[in-house]
C-alpha positions as CSV (number, residue, x, y, z in Angstrom):
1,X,0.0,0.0,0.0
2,X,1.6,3.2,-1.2
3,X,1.8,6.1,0.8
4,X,0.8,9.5,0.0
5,X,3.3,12.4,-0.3
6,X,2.4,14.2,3.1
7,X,3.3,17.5,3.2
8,X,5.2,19.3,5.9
9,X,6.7,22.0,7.4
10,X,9.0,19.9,9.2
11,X,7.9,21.4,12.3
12,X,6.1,18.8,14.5
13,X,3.9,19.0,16.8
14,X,3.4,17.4,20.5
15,X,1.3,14.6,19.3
16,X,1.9,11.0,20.3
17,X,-0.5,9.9,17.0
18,X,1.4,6.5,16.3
19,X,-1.4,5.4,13.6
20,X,-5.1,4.0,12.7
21,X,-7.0,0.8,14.1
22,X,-9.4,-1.3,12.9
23,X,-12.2,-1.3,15.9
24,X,-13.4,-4.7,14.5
25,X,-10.7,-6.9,13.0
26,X,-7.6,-4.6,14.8
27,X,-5.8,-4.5,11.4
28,X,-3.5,-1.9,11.7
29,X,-2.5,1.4,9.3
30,X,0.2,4.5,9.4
31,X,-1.1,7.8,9.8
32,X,0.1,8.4,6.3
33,X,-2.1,6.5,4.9
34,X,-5.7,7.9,3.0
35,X,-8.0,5.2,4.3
36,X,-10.7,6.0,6.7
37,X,-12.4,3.1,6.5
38,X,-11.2,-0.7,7.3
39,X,-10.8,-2.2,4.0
40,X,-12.8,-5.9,5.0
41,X,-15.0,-4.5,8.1
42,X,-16.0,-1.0,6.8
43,X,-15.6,-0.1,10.0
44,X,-14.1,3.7,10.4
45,X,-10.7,3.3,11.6
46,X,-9.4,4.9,14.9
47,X,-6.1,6.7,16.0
48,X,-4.1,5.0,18.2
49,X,-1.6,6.8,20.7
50,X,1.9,6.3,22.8
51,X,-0.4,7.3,25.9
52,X,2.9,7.1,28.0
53,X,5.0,9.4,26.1
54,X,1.8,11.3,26.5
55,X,1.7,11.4,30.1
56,X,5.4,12.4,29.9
57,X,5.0,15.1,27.3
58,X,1.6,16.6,29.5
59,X,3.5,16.9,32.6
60,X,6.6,18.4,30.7
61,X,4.2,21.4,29.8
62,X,2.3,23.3,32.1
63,X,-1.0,24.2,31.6
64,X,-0.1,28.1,31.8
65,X,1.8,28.0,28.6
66,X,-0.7,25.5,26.8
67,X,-3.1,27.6,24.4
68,X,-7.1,28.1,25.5
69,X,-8.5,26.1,22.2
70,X,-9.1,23.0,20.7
71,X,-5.2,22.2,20.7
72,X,-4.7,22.0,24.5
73,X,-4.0,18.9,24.5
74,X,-2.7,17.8,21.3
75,X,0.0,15.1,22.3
76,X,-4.0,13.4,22.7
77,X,-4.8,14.7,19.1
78,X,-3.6,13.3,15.6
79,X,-2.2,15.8,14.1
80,X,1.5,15.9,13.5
81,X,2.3,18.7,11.4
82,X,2.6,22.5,13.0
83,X,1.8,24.5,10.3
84,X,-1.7,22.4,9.6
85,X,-2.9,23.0,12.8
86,X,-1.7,26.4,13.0
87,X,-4.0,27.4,10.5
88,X,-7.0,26.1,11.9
89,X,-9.1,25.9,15.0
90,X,-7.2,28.6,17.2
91,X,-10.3,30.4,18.0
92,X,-12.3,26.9,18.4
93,X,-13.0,25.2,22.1
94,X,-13.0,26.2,25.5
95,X,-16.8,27.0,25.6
96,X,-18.2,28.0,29.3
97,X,-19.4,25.6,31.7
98,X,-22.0,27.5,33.4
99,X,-23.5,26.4,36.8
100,X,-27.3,26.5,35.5
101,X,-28.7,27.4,39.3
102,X,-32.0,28.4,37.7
103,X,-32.6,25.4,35.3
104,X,-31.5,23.3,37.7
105,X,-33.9,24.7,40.4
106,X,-36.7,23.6,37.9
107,X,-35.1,20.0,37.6
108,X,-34.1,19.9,41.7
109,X,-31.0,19.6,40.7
110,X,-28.4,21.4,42.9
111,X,-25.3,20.6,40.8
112,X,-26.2,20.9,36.8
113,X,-23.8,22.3,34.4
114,X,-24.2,23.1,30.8
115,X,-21.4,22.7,28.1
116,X,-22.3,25.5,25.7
117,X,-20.8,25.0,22.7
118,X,-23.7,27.7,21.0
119,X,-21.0,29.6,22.1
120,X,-18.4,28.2,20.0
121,X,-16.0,30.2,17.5
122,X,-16.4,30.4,14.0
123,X,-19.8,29.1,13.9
124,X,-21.5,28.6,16.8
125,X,-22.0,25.2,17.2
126,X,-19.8,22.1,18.5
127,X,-19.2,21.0,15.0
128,X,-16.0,23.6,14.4
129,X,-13.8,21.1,16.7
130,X,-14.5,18.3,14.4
131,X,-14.3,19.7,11.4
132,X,-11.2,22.1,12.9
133,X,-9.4,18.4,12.7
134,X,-10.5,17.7,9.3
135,X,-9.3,20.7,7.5
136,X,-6.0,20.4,9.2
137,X,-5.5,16.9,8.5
138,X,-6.8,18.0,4.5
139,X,-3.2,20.6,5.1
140,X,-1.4,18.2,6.0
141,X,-1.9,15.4,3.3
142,X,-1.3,19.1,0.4
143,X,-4.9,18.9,-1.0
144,X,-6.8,22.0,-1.9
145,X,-10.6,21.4,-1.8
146,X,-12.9,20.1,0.9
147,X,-16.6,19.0,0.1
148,X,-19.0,17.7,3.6
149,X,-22.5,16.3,3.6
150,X,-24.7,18.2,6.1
151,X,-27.6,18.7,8.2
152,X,-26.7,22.2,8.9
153,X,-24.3,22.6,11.4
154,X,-21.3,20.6,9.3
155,X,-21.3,22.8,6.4
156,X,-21.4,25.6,8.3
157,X,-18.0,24.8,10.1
158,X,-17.0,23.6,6.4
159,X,-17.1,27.1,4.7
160,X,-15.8,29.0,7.6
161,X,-12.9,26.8,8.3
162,X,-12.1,26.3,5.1
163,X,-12.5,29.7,3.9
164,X,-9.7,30.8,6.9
165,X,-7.6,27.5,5.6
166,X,-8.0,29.0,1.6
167,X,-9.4,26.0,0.1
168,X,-13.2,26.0,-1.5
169,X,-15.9,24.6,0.2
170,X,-18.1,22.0,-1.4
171,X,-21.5,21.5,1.0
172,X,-23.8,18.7,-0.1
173,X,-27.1,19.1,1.8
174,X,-30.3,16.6,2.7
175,X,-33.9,17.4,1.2
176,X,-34.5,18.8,5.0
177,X,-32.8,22.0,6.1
178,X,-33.7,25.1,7.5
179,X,-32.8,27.2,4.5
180,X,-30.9,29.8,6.9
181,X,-27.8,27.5,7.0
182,X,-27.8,27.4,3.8
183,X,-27.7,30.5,2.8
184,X,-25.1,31.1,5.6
185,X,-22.8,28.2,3.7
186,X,-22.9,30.9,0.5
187,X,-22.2,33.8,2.6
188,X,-19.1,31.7,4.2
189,X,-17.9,31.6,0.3
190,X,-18.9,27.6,0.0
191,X,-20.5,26.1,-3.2
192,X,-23.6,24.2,-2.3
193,X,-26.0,21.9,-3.5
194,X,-28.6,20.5,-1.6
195,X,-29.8,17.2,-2.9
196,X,-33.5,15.1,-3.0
197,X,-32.9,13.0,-0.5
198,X,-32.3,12.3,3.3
199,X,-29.2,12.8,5.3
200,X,-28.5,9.2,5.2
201,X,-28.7,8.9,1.0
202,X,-26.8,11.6,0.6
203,X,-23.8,10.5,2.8
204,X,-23.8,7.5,0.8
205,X,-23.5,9.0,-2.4
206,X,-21.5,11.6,-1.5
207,X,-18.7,8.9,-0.3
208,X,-19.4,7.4,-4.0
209,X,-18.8,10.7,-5.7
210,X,-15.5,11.3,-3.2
211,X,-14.0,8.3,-4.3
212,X,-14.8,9.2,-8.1
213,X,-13.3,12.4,-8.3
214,X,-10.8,12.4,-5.4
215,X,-12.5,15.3,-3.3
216,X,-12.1,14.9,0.7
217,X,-14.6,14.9,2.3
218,X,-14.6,16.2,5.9
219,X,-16.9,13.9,7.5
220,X,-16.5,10.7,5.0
221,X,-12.5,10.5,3.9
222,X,-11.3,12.4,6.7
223,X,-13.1,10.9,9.4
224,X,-11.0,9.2,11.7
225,X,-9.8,12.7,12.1
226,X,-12.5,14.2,12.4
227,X,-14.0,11.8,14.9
228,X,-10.8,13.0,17.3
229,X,-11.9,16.3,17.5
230,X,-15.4,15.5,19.7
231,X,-12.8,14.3,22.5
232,X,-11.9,17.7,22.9
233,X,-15.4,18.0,24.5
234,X,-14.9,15.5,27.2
235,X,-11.0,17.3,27.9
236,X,-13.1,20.6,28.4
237,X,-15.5,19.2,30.8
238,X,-13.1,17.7,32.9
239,X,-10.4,20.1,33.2
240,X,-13.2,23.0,33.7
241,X,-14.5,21.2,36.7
242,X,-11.5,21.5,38.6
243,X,-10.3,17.8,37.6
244,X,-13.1,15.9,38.9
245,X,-15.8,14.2,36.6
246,X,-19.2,14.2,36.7
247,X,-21.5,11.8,37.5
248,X,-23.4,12.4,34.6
249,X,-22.9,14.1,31.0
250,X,-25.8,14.2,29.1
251,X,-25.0,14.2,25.2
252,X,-27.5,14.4,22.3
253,X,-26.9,12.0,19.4
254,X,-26.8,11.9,15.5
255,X,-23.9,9.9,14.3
256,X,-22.6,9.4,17.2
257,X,-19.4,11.0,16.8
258,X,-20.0,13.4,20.1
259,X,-20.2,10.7,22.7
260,X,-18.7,7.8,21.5
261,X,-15.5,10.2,21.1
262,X,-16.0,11.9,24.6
263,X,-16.1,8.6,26.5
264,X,-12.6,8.1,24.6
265,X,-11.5,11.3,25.8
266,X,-12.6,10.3,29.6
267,X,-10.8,7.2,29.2
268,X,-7.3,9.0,28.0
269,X,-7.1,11.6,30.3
270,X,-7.2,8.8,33.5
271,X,-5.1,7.1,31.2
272,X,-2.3,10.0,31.2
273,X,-3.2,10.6,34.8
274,X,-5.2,13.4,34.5
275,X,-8.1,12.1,36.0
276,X,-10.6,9.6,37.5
277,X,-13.3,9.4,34.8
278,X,-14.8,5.4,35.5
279,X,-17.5,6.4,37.4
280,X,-19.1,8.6,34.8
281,X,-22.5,7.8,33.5
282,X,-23.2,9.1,29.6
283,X,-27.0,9.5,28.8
284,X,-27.3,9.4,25.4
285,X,-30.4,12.1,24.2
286,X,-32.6,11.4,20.6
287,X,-35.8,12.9,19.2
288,X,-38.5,10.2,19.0
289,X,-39.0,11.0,15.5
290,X,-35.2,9.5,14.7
291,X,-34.1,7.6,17.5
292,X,-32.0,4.9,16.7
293,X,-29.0,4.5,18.9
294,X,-31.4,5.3,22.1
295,X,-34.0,2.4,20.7
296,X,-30.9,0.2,20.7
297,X,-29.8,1.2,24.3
298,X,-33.4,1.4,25.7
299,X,-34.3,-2.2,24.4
300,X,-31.0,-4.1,25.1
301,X,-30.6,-4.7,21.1
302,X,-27.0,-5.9,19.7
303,X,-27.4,-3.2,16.6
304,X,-28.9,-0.2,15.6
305,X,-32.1,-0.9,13.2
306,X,-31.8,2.6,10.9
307,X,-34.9,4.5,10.6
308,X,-36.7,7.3,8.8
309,X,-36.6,10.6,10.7
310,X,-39.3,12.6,11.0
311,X,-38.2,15.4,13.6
312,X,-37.5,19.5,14.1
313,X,-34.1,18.8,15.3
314,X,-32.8,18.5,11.7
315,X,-29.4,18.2,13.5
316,X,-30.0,14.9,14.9
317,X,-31.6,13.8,11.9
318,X,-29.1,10.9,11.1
319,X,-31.3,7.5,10.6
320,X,-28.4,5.4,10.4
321,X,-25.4,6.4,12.6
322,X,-22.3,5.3,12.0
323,X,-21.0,5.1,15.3
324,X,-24.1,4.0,16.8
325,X,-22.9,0.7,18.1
326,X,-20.0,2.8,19.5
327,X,-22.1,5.0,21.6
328,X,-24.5,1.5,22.7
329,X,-21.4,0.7,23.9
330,X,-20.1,3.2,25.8
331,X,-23.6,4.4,27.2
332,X,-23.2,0.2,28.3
333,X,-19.7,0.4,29.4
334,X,-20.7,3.2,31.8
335,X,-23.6,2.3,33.2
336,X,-25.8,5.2,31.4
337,X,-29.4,4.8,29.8
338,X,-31.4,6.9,26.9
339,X,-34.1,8.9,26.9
340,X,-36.6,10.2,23.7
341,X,-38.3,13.1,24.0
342,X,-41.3,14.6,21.2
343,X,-40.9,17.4,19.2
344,X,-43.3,19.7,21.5
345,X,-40.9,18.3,24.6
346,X,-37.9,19.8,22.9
347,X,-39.4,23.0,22.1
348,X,-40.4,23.5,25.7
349,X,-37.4,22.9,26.4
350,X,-35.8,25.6,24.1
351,X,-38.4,28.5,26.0
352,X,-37.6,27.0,29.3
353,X,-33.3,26.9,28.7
354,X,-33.7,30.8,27.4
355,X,-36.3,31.8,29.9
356,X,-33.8,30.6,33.0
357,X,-30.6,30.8,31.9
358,X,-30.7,33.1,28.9
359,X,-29.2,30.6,26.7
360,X,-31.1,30.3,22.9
361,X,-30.3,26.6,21.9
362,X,-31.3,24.7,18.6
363,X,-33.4,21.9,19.2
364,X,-30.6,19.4,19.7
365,X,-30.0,21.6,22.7
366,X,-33.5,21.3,23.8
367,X,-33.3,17.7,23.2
368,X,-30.8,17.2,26.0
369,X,-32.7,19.5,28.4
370,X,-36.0,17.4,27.6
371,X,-34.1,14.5,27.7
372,X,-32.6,15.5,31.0
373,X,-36.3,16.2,32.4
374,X,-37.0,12.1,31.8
375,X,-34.0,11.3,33.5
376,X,-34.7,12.5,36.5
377,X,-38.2,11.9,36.5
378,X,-37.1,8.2,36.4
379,X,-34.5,9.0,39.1
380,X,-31.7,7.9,37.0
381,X,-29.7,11.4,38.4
382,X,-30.0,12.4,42.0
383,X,-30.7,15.6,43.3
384,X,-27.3,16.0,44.1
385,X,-25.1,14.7,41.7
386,X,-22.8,16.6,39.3
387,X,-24.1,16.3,36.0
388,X,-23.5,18.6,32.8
389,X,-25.8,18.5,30.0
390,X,-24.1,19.5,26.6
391,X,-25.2,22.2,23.9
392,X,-24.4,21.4,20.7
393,X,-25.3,24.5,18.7
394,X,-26.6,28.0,18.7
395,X,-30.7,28.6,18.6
396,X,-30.3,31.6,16.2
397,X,-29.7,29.2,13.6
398,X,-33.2,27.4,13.9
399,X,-35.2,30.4,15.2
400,X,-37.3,30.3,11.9
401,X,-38.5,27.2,12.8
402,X,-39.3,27.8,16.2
403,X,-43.4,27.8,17.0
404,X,-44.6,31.4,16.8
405,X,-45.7,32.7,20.2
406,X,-48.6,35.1,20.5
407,X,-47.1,39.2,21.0
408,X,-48.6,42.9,21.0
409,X,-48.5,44.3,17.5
410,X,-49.7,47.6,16.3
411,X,-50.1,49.2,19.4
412,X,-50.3,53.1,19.0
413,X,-46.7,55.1,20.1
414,X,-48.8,57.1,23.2
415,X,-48.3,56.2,26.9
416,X,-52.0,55.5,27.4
417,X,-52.0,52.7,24.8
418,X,-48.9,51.4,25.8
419,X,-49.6,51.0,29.3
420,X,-52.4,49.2,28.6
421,X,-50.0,47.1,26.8
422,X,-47.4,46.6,29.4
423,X,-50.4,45.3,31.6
424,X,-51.7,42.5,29.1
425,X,-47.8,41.4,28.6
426,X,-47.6,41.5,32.6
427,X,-50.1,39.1,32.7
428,X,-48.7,36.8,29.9
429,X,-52.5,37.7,28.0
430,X,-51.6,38.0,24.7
431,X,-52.8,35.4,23.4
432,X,-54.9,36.6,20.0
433,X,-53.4,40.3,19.9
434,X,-51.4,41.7,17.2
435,X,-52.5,38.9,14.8
């Protein structure tokens, strides 16, 4: 198997990457190599590391000289050339951790935390530290365009990454898509195309089409690397809670990339030393209207059965994951369950996050609060356990879709009138005004 010409700076970086790994099989491949996908399991490969040069390169280098992004730990990351990574991702990771004591009043929850990546630099959502790893591996290996398939929040990270790296932006999207994120992909400078299918047909043909005419795909080609950059997540979390895990983290899925890569993460860092990370529980959250990987955990099944989605959270609309059996796994491993929550249970949740904590979440957001409701409803969390639900992109992006409320329209600019006003909003009548 030939290698690739690689290019390089010949600057390294701290990263103990020593290759790829079959999950099934454990056949073995460099880090030069293209594949992303085991050649007789098609499973997606993994990076393996040196986790005790790791541990030695980590202590070497304190945490006051480390930069506050995505690359704060890279000896646990796979990329191994400087200049790659230096043009990507510095402005990416290291979203707040905020103590939700109003939320969490509402739940009876003393101790909840919320993982906002809404917050999270270009694009707002916790796609720009996978796709961060993508278009730095894409420098690294000297090619010049980058093409994703996308529910939204993908392509966005697509064009603005690539757009800072100066390659073009190809963004294949499903038939489903709030049209905002396209038009934000244009803006961002990316070609796009949005196909007439579901998220699930086009990944497939978009791998097809990669293989055909050689463009990388951030999320198909390039995924091993890609898949790295969720464990960033899990580093965050940890290291912003003063070295202690949770008991719980609360993750909504698609793919699958997010938690099955964050329970990796947990797993390295008490590797290194860093932590003790055993005793945390993931909760895996899905919409019922695409809820594959929590059917699977919920009803002790050995595989995912892929379904049809039918849900708001277009985000999460991914019927047949590809790490599903991964996050089954880990949600097993640690003792976690699943929850599914409706459509109307994740938009209450949206109005409930915004009206206590002042956070405006997509509905993947709101399907890890909802989801977070059922769980301690069925006491799976205790009232005093440390748990951290995760926010996986910004509600301004969805706010088209959101269900109109009822508000005061029209009222006449004269004090009379709007006091009259200010009383009918006071007590929340409104319903049927300004229609």
């Amino acid at each position: 198997m030939a290698a690739p010409n690689i290019h390089s700076s010949g600057q390294p970086t701290r990263s103990c990457a020593t290759g790829m790994r079959c999950p099934s099989c454990g056949q073995t491949f460099e880090l030069t190599e293209t594949e992303a996908f085991c050649p007789d399991c098609s499973r997606c490969l993994d990076v393996t590391y040196d986790y005790e040069l790791a541990a030695e390169r980590i202590k070497g280098l304190g945490l006051s000289e480390r930069p506050q992004n995505i690359w704060r730990f890279e000896e646990l990351l796979p990329i191994m050339d400087a200049s790659a990574q230096a043009r990507v991702g510095q402005y990416s990771g290291f979203t707040p951790l905020i103590h939700a004591q109003r939320l969490g009043a509402e739940l009876g929850l003393s101790n909840l935390y919320i993982k906002d990546d809404s917050t999270m630099r270009p694009t707002l959502s916790y796609k720009d530290r996978v796709v961060s790893m993508s278009v730095a591996r894409l420098l690294e290996l000297g090619k010049s365009e980058l093409g994703c398939v996308s529910t939204g929040n993908v392509g966005h990270s697509v064009s603005a990454l690539a757009a800072k790296a100066g390659v073009p932006a190809y963004v294949f999207y499903p038939n489903r898509l709030e049209p905002t994120k396209a038009r934000a992909c244009r803006a961002l400078g990316a070609r796009v195309c949005q196909l007439d299918g579901n998220y699930d047909e086009a990944n497939r043909e978009c791998r097809r089409l990669g293989a055909e005419v050689g463009l990388e795909f951030a999320n198909i080609s390039l995924r091993p690397f890609y898949s790295e950059g969720a464990k960033t997540e899990g580093f965050e979390i940890i290291e912003q809670l003063g070295w202690q895990s949770p008991e719980h983290i609360v993750l909504p899925a698609a793919g699958g990339t997010l938690s099955s890569r964050a329970h990796k993460g947990l797993i390295e860092l008490e590797t290194v030393g860093l932590a003790q990370t055993a005793h945390t529980k993931f909760h895996i959250a899905q919409p019922a209207g695409c809820a594959p990987i929590a059917t699977a955990i919920i009803s002790g099944d050995q595989e995912i059965h892929p379904v049809t989605p039918t849900t708001i959270a277009h985000s999460l609309a991914i019927g047949a994951p590809g790490d599903g059996m991964l996050v089954v796994d880990a949600v097993r491993q640690r003792g976690g369950v699943a929850a599914t929550v409706t459509d109307a249970e994740i938009w209450a949740a949206v109005d409930l996050l915004g009206a206590t904590e002042g956070i405006l979440t997509e509905p993947a957001g709101g399907t890890s609060i909802a989801s977070l409701f059922k769980l301690v409803e069925a006491g799976h969390i205790g009232a005093d356990d440390v748990t951290v639900a995760v926010l996986t992109g910004n509600g301004l992006k969805t706010i088209e879709d959101h269900p109109d409320k009822p508000w005061l329209m029209g009222i006449p600019c004269h004090v009379d009138a709007m006091r009259d006003a200010l009383e009918q909003l006071r007590e929340g009548a409104t319903a049927g005004v300004g229609a």
